[in-house]
N, C-alpha and C positions, 0 to 999 in steps of 0.2 A: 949425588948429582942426579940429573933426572935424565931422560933418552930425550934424544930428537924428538920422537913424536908429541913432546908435547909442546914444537914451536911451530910458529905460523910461516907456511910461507906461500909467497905473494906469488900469486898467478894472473893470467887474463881474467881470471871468472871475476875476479875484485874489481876489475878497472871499470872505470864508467866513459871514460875516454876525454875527460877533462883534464890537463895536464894538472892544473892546480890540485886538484882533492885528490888525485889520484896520490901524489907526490906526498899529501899529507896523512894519507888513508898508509902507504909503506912508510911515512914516519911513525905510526903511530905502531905499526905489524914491526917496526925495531925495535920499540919501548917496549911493546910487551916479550921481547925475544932476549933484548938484555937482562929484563927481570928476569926469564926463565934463565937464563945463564949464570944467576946468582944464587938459582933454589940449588943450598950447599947442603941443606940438613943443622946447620951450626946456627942456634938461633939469634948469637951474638952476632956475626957477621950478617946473617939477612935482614937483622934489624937497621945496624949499620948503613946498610945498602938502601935501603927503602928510604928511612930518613934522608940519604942523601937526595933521592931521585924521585920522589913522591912528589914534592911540591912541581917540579919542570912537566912533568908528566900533567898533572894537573892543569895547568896553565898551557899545555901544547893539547890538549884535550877542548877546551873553553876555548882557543883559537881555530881550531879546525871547526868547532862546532860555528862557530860567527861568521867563516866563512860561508860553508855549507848555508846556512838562515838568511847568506845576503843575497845570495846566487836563488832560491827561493823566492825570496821577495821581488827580488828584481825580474825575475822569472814567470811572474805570476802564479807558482806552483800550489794546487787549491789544496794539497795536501801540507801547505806550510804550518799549521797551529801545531796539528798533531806530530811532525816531526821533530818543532820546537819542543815542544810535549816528553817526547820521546826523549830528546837530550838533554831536560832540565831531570827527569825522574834517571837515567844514565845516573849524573852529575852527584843526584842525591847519594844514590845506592855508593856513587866510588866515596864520597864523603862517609857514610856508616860504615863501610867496608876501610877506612884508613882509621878512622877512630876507634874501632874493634880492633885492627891489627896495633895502635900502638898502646890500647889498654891488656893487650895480651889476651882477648877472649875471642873463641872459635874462631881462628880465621889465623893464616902463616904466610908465608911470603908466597909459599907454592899455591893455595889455593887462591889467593886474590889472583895471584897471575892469572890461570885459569878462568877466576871467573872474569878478568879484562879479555884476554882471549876470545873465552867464548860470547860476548856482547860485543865485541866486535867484528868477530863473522858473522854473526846473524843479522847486527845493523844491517853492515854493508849488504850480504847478500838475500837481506830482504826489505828492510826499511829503505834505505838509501838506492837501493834496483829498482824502488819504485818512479823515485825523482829519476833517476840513469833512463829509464826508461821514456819518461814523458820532454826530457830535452833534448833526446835523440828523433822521435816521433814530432817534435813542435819545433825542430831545429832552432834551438835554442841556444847551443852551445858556444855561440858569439858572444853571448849576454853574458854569459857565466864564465867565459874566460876572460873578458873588461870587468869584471866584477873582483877580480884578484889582484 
């Protein structure tokens, strides 16, 4: 099993103060906390696991992100390409990183986690701080909560 340290947990620094993404930003800091709760070391079992939970995660992944890109648009947010940008190359990476873990090369349930983890604090607390930033400054956050 692995220790606590290597699970996420959710503080104010994450929040942008939208209720919407915020809500979806700690579903997603769950997904990756269950996965860690399943690095057992038994490579039968974390396979198990993954297949089950791989595709929901995917698709709650591509739903946060549409949200996020509507709130953008609607927003006038001039950083919207490259944030798109940002979440289609995401998208990629999680796709070669599931196709690696279920052909069995370089890559285990504990490292993918990890590396969901770590591309997820950094989004948020650099990419996505940028938008948090410019809707609090443009009070914007009306737009972005009818946006959900």
């Amino acid at each position: 099993m692995i220790n606590n340290n290597e699970l996420i947990t959710w503080s104010n620094q994450l929040s942008c103060g939208i209720t919407l993404i915020d809500e979806q930003h700690k579903r997603l800091v769950e997904l990756v906390n269950e996965m860690f709760d399943h690095v057992t070391g038994n490579d039968v079992q974390e396979h198990d696991y993954f297949n089950r939970v791989i595709q929901e995660t995917v698709k709650y992944i591509k739903i946060h992100f549409t949200t996020e890109e509507k709130i953008l648009l609607v927003t006038e947010y001039r950083g919207y390409i490259e944030h798109k940008k940002e979440h289609e190359r995401f998208i990629k990476a999680v796709l070669e990183n599931i196709r690696d873990y279920e052909t069995g090369r370089r890559i285990t349930l504990s490292t993918f986690t990890r590396f969901l983890k770590d591309w997820i604090l950094s989004h948020i607390a650099l990419v996505d701080r940028q938008y948090f930033e410019y809707l609090r400054k443009n009070k914007l956050n009306y737009i972005a909560e009818k946006v959900g």
